[in-house]
DRENMIDREN-669884 format. One line per 2 residues: number of its first residue (from 1); their letters; for each residue z, y, x of N, C-alpha, C, CB. Coordinates in pm, 1 decimal, padded with zeros to 6 digits. Glycine has a CB too. Layout:
BEGIN
NUM = A = Z,Y,X,Z,Y,X,Z,Y,X,Z,Y,X  ...
This chain:
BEGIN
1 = XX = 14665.7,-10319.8,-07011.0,14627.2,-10402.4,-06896.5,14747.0,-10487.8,-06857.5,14578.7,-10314.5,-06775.7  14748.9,-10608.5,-06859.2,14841.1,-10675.0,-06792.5,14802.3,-10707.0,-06622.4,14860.8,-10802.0,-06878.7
3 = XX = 14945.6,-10629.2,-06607.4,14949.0,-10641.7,-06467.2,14940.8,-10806.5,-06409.7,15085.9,-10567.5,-06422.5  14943.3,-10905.6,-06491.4,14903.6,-11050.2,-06454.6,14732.1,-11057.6,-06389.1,14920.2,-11149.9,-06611.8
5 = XX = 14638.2,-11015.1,-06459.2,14527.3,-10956.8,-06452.9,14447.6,-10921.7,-06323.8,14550.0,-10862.0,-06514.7  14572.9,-10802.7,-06258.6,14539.5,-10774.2,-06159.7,14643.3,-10732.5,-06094.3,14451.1,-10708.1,-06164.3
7 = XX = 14693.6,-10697.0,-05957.6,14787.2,-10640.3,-05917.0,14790.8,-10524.6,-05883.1,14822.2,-10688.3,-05850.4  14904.2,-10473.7,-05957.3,14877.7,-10291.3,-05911.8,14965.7,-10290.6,-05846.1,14884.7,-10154.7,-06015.1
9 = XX = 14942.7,-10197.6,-05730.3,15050.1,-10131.0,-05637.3,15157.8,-10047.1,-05690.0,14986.9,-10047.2,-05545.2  15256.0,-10019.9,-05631.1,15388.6,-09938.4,-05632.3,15292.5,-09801.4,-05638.3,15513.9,-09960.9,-05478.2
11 = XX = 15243.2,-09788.9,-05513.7,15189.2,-09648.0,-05473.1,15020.2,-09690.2,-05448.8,15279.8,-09577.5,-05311.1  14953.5,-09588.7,-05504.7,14840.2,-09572.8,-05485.3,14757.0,-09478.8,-05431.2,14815.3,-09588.2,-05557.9
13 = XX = 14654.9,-09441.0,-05331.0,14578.3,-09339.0,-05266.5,14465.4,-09301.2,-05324.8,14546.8,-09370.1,-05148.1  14483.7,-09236.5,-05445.3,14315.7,-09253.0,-05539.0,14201.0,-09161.9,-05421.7,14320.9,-09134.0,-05755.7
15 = XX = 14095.2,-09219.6,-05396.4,13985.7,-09177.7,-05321.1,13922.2,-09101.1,-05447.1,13893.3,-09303.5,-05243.5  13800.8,-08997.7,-05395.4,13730.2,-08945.4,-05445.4,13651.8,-08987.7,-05597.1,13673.9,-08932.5,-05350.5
17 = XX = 13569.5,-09135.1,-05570.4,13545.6,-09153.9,-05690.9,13625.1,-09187.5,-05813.4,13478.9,-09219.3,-05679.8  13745.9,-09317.9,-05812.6,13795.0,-09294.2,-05903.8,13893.2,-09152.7,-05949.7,13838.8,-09396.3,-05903.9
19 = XX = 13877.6,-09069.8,-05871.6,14007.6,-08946.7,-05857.0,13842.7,-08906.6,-05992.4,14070.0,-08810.1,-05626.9  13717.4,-08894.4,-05973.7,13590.0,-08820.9,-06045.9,13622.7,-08907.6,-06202.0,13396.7,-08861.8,-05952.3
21 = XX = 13621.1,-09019.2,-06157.9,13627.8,-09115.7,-06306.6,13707.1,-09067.4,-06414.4,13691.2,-09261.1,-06286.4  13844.8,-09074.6,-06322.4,13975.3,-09000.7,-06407.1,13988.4,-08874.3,-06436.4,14092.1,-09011.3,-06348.9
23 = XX = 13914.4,-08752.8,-06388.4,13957.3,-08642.1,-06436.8,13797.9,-08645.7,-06545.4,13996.7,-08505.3,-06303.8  13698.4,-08675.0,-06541.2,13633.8,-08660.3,-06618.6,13662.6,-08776.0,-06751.2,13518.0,-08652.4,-06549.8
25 = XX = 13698.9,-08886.0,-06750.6,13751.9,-08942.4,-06877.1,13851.3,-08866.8,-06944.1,13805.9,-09067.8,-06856.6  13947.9,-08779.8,-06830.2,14076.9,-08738.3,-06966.7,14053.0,-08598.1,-07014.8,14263.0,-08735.5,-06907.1
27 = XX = 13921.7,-08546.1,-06939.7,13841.0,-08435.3,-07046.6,13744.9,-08477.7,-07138.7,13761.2,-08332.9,-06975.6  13672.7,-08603.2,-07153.6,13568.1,-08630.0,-07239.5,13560.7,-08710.8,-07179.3,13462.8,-08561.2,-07272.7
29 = XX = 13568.3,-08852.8,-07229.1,13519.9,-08968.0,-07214.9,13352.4,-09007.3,-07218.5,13588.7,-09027.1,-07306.2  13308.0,-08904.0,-07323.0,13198.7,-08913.3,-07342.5,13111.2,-08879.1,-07252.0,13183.0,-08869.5,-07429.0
31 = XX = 13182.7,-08764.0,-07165.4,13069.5,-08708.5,-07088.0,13085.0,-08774.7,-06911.3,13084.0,-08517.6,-07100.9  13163.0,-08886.1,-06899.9,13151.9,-08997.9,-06813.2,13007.1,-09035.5,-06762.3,13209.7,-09111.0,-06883.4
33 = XX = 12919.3,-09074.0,-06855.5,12819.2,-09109.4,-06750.6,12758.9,-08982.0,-06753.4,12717.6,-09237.0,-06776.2  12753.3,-08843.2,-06762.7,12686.7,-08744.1,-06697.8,12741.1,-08733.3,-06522.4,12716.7,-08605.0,-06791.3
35 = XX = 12862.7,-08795.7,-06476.1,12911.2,-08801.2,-06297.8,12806.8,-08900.0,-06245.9,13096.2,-08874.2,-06255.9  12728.7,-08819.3,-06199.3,12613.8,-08906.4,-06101.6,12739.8,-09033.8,-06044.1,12523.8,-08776.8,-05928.0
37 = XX = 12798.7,-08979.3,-05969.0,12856.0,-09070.7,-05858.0,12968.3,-09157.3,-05865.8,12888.1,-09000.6,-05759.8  12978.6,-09163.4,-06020.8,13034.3,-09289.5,-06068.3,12976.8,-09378.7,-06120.5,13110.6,-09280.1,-06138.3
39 = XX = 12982.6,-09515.6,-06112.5,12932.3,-09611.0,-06149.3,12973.1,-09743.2,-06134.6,12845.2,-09598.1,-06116.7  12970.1,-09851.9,-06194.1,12961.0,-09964.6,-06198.4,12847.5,-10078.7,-06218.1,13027.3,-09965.1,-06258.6
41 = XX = 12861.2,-10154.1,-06111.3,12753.5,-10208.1,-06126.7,12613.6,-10152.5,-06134.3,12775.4,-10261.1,-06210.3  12570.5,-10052.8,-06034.9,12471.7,-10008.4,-06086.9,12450.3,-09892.6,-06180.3,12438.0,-10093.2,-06127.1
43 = XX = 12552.9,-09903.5,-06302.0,12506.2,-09827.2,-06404.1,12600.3,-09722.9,-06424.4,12481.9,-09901.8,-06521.5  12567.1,-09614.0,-06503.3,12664.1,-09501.3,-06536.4,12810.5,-09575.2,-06566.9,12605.8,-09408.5,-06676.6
45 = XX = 12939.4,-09511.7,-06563.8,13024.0,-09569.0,-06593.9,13059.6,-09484.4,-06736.0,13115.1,-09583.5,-06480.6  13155.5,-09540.4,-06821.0,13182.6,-09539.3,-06966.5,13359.9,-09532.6,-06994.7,13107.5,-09688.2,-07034.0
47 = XX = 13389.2,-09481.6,-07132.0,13501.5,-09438.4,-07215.7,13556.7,-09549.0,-07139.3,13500.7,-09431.0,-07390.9  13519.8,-09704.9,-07157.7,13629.5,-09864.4,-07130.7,13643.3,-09803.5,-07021.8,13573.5,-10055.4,-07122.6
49 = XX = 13585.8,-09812.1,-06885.6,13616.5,-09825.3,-06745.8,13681.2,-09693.2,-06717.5,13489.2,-09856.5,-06653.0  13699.1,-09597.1,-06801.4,13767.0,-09461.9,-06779.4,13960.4,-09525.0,-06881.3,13628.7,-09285.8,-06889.2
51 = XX = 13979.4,-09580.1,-06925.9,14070.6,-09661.6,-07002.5,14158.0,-09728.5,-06931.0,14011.3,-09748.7,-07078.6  14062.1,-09833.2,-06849.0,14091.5,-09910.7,-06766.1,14163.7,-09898.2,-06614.6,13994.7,-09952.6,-06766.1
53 = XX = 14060.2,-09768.7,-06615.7,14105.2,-09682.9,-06490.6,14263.3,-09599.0,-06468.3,13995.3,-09570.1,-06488.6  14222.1,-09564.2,-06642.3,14424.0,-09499.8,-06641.5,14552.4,-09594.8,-06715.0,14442.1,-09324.7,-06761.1
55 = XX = 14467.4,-09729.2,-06745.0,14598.7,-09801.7,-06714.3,14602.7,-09856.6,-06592.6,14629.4,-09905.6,-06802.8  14513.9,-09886.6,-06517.2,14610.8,-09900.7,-06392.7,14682.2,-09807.6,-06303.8,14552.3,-09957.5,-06311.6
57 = XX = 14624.3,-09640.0,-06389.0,14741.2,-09542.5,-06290.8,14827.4,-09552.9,-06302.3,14760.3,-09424.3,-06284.8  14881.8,-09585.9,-06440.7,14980.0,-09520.9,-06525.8,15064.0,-09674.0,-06491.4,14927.5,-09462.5,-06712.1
59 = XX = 15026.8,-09792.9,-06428.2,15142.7,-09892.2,-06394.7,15166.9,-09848.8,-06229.5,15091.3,-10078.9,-06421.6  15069.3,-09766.9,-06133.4,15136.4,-09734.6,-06044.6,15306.9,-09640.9,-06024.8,15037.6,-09686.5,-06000.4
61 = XX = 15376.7,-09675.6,-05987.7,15499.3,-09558.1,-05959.6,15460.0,-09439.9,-05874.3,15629.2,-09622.7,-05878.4  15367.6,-09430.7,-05816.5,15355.7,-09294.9,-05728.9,15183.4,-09291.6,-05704.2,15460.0,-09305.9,-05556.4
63 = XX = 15128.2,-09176.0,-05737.0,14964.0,-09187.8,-05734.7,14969.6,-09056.5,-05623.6,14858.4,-09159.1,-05918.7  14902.6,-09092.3,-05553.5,14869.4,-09015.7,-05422.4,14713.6,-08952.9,-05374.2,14908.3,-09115.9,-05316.5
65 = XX = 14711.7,-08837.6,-05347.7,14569.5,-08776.8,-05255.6,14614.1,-08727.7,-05175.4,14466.7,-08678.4,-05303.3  14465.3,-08658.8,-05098.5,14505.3,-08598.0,-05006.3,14396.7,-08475.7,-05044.4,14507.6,-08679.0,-04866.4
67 = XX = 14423.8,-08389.9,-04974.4,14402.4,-08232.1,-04998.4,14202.6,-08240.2,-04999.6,14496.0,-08110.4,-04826.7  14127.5,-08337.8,-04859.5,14025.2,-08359.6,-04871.1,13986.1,-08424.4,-04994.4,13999.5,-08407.9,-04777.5
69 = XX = 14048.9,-08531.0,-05076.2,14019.0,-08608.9,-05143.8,13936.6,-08514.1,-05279.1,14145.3,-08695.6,-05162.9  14106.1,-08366.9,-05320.8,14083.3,-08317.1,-05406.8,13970.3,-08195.5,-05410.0,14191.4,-08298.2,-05437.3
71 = XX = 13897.5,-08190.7,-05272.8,13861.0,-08073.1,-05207.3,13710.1,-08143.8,-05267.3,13907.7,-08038.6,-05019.2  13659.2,-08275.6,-05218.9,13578.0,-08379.4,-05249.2,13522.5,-08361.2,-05407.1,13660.5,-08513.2,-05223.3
73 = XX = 13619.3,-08447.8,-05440.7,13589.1,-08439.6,-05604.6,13607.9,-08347.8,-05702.8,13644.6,-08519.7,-05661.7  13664.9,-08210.7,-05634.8,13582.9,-08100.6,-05757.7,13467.3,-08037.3,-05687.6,13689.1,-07956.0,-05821.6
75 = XX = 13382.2,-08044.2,-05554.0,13239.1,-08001.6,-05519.8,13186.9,-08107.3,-05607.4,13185.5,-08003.8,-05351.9  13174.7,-08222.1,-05598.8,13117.9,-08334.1,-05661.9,13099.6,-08281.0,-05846.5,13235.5,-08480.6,-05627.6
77 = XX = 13225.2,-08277.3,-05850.2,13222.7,-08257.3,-06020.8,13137.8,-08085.4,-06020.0,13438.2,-08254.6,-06110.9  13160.1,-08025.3,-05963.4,13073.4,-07870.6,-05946.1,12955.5,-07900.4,-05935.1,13100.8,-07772.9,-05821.0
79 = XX = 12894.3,-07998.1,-05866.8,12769.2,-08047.8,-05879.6,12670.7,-08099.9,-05999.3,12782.2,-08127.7,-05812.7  12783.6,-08146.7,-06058.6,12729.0,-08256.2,-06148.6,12711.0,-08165.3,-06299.8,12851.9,-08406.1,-06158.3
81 = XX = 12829.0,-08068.6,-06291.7,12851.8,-08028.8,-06450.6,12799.9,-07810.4,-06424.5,13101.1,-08079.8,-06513.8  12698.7,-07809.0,-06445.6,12656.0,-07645.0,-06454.3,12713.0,-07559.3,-06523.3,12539.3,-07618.3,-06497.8
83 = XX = 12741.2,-07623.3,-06670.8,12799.9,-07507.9,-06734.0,12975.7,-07471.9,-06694.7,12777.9,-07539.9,-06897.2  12975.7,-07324.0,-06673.0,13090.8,-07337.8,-06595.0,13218.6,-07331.2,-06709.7,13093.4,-07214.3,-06474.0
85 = XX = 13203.0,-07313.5,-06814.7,13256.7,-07330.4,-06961.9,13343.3,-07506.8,-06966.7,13089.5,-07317.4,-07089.5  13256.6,-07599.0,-06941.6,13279.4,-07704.9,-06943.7,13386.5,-07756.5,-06785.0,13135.8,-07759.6,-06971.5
87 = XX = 13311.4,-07675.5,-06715.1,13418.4,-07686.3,-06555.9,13571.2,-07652.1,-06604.8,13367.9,-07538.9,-06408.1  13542.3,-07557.3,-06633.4,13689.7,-07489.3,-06692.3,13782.2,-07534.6,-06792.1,13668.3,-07372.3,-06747.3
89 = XX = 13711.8,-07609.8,-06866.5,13773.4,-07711.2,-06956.9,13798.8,-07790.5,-06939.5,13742.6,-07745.4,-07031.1  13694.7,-07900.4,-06792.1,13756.3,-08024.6,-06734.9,13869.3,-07990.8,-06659.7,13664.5,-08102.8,-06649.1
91 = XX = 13884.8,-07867.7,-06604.5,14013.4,-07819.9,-06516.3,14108.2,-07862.3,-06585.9,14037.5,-07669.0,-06486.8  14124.2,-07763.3,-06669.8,14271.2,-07740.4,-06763.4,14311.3,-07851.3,-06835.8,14263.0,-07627.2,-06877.8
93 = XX = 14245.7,-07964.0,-06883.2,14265.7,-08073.3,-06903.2,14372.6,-08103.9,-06818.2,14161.5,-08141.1,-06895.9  14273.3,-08101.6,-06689.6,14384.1,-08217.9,-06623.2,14477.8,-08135.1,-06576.7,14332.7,-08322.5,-06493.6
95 = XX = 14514.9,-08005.5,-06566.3,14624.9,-07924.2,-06523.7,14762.6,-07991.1,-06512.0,14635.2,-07815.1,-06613.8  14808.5,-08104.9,-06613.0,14892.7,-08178.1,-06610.2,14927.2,-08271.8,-06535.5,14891.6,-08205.1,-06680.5
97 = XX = 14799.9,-08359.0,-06491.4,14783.2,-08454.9,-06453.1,14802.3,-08382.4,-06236.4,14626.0,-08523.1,-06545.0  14657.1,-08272.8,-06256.0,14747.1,-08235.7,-06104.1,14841.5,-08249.5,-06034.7,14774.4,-08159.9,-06083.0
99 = XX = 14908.2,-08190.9,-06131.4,15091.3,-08190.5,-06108.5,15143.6,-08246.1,-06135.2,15174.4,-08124.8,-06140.4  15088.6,-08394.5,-06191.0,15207.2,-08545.8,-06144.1,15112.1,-08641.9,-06050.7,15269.9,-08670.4,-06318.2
101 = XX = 15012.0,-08594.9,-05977.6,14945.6,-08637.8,-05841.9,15013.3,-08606.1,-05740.2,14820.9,-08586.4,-05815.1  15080.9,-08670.5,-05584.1,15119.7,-08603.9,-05531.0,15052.3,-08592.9,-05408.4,15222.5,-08620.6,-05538.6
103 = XX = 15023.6,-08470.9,-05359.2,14928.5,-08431.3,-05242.8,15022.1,-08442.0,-05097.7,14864.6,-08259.1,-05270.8  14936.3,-08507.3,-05019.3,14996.9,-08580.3,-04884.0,14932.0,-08507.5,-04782.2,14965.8,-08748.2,-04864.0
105 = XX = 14953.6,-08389.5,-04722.5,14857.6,-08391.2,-04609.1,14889.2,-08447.2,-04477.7,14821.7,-08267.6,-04584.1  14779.3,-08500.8,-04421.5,14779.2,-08525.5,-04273.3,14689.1,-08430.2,-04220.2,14738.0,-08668.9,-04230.8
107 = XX = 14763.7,-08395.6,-04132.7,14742.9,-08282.0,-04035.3,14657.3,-08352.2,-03923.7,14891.1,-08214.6,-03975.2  14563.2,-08243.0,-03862.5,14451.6,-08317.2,-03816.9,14490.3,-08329.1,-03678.3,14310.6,-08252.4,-03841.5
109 = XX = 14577.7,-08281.9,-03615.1,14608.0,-08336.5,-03459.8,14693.2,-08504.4,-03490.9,14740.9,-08194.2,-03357.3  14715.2,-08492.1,-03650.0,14811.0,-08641.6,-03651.6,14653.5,-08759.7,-03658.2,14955.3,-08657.5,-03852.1
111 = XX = 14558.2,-08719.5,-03675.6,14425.4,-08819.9,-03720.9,14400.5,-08810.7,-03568.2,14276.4,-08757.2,-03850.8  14402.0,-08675.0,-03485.2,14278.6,-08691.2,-03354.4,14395.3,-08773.5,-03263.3,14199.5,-08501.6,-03259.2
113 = XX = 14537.8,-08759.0,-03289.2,14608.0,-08862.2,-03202.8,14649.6,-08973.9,-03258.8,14715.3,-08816.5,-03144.2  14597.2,-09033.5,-03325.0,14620.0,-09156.7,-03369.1,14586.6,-09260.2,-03297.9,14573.3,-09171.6,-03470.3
115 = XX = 14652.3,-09360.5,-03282.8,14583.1,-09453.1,-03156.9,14413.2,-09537.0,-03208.9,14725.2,-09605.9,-03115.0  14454.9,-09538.3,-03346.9,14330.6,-09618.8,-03406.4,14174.9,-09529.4,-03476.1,14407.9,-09709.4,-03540.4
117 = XX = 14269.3,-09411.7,-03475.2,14142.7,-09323.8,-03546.7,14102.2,-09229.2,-03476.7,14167.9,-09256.6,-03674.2  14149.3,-09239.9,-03376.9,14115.4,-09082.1,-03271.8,14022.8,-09071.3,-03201.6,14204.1,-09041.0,-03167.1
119 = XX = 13996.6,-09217.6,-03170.4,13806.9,-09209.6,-03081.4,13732.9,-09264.7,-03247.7,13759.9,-09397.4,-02876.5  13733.4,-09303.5,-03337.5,13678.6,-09333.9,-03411.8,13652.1,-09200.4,-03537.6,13741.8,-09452.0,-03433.4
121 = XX = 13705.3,-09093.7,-03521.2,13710.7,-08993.8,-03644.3,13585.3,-08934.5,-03675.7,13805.8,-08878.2,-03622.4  13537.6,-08943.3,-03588.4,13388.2,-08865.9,-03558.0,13316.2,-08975.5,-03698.6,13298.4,-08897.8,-03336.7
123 = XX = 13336.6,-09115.7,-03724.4,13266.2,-09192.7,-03756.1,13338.3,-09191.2,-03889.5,13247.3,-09305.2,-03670.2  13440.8,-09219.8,-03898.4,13524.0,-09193.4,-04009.5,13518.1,-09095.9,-04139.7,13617.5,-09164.2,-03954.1
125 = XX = 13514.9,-08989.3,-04030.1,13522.4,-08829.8,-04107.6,13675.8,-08821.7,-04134.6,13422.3,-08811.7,-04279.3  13735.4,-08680.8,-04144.2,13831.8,-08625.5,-04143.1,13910.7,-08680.2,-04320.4,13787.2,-08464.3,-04102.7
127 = XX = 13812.7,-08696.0,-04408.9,13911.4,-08729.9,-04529.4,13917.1,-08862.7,-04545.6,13874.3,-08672.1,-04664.2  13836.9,-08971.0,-04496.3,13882.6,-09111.4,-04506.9,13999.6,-09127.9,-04393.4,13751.5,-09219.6,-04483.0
129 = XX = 14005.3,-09046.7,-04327.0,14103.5,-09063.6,-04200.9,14205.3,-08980.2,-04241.1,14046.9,-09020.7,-04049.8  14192.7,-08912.4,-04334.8,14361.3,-08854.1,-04386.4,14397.8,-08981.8,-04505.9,14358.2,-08645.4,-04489.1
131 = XX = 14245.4,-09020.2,-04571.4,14368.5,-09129.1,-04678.1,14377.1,-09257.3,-04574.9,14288.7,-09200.9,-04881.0  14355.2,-09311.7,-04479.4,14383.7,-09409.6,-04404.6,14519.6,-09383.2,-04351.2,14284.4,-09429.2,-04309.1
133 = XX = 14566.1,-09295.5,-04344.5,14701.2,-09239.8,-04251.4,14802.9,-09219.1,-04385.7,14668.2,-09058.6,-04142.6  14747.7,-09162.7,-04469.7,14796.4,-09149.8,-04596.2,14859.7,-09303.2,-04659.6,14672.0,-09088.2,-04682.1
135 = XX = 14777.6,-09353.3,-04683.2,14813.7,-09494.7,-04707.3,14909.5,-09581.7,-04616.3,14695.1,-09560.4,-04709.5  14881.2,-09574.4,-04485.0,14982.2,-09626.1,-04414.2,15102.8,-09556.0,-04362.2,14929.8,-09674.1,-04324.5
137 = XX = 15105.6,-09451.5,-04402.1,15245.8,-09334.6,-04363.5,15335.4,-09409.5,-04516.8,15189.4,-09082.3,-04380.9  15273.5,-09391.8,-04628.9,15359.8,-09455.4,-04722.1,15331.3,-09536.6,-04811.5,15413.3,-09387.2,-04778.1
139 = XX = 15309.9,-09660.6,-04748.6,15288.3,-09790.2,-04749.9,15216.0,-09794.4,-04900.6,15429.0,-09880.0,-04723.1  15134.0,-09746.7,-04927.6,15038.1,-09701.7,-05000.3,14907.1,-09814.6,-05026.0,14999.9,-09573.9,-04930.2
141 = XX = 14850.7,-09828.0,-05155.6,14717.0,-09920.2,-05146.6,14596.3,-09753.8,-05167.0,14708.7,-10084.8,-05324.9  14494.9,-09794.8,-05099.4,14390.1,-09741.7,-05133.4,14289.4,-09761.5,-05228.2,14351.8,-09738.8,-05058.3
143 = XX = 14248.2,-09683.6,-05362.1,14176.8,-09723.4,-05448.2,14055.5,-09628.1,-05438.4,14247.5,-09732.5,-05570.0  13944.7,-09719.9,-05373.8,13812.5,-09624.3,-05341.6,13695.2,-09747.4,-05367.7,13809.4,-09545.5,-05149.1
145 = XX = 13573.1,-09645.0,-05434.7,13445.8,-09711.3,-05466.3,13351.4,-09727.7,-05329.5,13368.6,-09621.2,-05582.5  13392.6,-09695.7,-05265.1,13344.0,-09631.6,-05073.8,13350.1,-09754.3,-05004.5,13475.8,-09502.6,-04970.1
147 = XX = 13249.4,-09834.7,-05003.1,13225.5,-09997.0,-04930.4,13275.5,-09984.4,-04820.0,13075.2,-10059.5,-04903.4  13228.5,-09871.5,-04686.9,13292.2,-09835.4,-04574.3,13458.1,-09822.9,-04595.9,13226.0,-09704.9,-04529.0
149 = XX = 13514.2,-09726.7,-04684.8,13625.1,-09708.9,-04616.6,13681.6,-09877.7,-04668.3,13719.2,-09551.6,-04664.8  13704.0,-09950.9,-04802.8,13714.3,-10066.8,-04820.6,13761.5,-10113.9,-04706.7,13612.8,-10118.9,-04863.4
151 = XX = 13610.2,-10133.0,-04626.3,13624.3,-10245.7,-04518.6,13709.1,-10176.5,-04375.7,13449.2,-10305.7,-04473.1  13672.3,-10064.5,-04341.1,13756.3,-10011.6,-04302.7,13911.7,-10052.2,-04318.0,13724.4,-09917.3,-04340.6
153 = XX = 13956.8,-09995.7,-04448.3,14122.9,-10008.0,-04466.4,14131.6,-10204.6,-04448.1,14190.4,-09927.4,-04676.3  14063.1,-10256.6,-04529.1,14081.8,-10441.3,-04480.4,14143.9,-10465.5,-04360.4,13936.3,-10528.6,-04453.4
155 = XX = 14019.3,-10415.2,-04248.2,14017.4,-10410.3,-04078.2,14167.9,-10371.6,-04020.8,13898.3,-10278.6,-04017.4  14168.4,-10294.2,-04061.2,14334.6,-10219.8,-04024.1,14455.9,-10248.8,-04113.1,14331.1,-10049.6,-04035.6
157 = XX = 14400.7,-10381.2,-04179.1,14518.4,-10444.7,-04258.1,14624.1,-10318.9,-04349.3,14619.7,-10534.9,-04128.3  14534.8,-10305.2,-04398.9,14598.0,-10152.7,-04490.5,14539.2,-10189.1,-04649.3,14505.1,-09956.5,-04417.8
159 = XX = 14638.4,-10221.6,-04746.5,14602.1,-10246.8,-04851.0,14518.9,-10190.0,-04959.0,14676.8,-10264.0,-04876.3  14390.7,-10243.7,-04990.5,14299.8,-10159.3,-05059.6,14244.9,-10237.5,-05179.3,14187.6,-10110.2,-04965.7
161 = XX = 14204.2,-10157.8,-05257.8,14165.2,-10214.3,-05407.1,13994.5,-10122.8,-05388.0,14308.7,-10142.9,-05579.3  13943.7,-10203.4,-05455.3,13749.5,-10160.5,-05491.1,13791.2,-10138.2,-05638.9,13584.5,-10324.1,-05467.3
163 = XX = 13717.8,-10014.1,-05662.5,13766.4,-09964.3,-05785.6,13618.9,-10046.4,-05862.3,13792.6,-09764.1,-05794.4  13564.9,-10137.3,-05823.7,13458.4,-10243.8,-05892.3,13582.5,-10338.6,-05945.0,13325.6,-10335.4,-05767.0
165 = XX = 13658.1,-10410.5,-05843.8,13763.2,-10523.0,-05858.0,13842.2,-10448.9,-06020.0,13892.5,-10534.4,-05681.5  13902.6,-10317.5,-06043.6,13985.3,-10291.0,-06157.5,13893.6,-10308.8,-06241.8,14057.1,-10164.9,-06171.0
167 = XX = 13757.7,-10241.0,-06252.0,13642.7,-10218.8,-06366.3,13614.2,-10306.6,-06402.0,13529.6,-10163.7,-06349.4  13570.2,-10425.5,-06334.0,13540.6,-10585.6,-06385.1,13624.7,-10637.7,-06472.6,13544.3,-10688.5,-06279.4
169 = XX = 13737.8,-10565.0,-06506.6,13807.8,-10605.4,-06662.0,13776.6,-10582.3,-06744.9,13904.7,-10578.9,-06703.4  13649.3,-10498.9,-06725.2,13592.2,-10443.8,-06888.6,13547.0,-10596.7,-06953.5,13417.9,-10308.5,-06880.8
171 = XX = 13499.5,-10643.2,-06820.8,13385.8,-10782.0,-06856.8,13518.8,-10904.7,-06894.1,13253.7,-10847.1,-06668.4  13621.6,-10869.1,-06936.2,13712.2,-11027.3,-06958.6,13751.7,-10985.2,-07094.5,13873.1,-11073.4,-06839.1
């Protein structure tokens, strides 16, 4: 990927779906469009947009979650994949990858006193409001398929990427 292309951040806040994209591409690419809740455009997403997805991690310097994020996307992936044979195999895959993610928590009296999220959390929810704090504690972009939080992070002038905007390189 040339970073001409598109601009990748220093630091990145992977949200739930692409955090689903990426751990299920670097266990089986193939079994990508079995994640209901990834997609592009509509359609299952694929091996390219799982490619695509980890070169732009891999030009970030620091890839970031938060404890909800990771809490998120393995119920999601528990959902999606029954055999627990295959769970266990998408785990250990990424066993590596875990542990060069680095987990940020915000503590939830830091979300309910926040001046901007504290009457709003109720609406928010507790894990878009830890990566919103997340992102702006260390000057962080947010990379989420989540139209709300998107516009959200825009609103609060907090730098965010639509993980549609990276995928649309499949199409160049």
């Amino acid at each position: 990927m040339s970073r001409r292309l598109i601009k990748v951040p220093a630091k990145v806040v992977i949200d739930t779906g692409p955090l689903i994209l990426f751990l299920a591409g670097n266990y089986d690419p193939e079994r990508i469009s079995k994640m209901k809740r990834i997609k592009y455009d509509g359609k299952p997403c694929n091996a390219v947009h799982y490619d695509i997805l980890k070169q732009y991690l891999s030009h970030a310097k620091d890839r970031l979650i938060t404890p909800g994020i990771l809490s998120e996307a393995w119920n999601l992936i528990d959902n999606d994949i029954s055999n627990r044979k295959d769970k266990e195999e998408l785990f250990y895959a990424n066993l590596n990858y875990f542990k060069l993610v680095h987990e940020i928590h915000i503590p939830k009296d830091e979300i309910l006193s926040h001046r901007c999220l504290s009457q709003k959390a109720w609406k928010f929810g507790f894990t878009d409001s830890s990566i919103i704090l997340c992102a702006k504690n260390n000057n962080a972009c947010v990379l989420t398929q989540d139209y709300p939080l998107f516009n959200i992070c825009k609103n609060l002038k907090i730098e965010t990427s639509h993980l549609s905007s990276v995928l649309s390189l499949a199409e160049i």
